[in-house]
N, C-alpha and C positions, 0 to 999 in steps of 0.2 A: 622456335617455340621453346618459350624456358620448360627444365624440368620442376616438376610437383612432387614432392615429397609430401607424406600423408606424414601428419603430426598425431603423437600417441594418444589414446585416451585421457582426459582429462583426471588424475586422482581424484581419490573420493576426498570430500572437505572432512579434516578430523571433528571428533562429535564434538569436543571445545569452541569451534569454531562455529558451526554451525547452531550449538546453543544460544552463544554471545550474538549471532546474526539472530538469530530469533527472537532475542529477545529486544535488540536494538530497533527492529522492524515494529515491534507488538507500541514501543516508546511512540515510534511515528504512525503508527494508527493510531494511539490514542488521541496524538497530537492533531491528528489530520482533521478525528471525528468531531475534536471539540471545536474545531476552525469551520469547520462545514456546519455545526450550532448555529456558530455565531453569523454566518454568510446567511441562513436557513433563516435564522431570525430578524437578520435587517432585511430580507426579502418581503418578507411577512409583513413586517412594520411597514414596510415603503408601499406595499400594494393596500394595505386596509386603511394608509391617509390619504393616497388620492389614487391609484391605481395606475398610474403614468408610468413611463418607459423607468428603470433600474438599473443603475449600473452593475447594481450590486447582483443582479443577475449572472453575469460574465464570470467573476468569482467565484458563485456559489457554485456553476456548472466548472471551472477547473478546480474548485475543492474536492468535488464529486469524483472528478477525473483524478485527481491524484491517490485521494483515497482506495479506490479500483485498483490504483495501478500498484499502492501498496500493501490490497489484502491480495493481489494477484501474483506479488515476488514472495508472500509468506507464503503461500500455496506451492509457490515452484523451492521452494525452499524446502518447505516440509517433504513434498513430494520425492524429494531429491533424496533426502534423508530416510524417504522409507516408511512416513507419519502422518498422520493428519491432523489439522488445526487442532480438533477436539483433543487429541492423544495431548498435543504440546501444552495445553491449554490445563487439561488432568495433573499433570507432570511439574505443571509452575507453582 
């Protein structure tokens, strides 16, 4: 049975770091929301001219899904740091 060695705690991200991550993150939400617009409105368009299957359907739900998954790494981010969206939000 090999041996396990426990590896030290993780340092804390210096606050430089952690800024530039926040604010690179805040980049790709904006990015994400204005892609989930556009997914959200060819949805729209494609159901009010005949209401028939969408592809653009599939899209719009991984727009949704990425977006989630990108206000959910600023949250573990903030978190991490001690902050909440709102605090980082005040602060920009």
């Amino acid at each position: 049975m090999p041996h396990v060695v426990a590896s030290p705690p993780p340092l804390p991200l210096p606050p430089w770091y952690r800024r530039r991550a926040l604010d690179d993150l805040e980049r790709l939400v904006e990015h994400a929301e204005a892609e989930l617009g556009r997914h959200l409105a060819t949805v729209e368009r494609s159901a009010a001219a005949d209401g028939g299957p969408c592809p653009a359907r599939a899209e719009l739900r991984l727009a949704e899904r990425r977006l989630a998954m990108l206000r959910h790494s600023r949250e573990l981010l903030l978190l991490a740091g001690g902050a909440r969206h709102e605090d980082h939000l005040a602060a920009a």
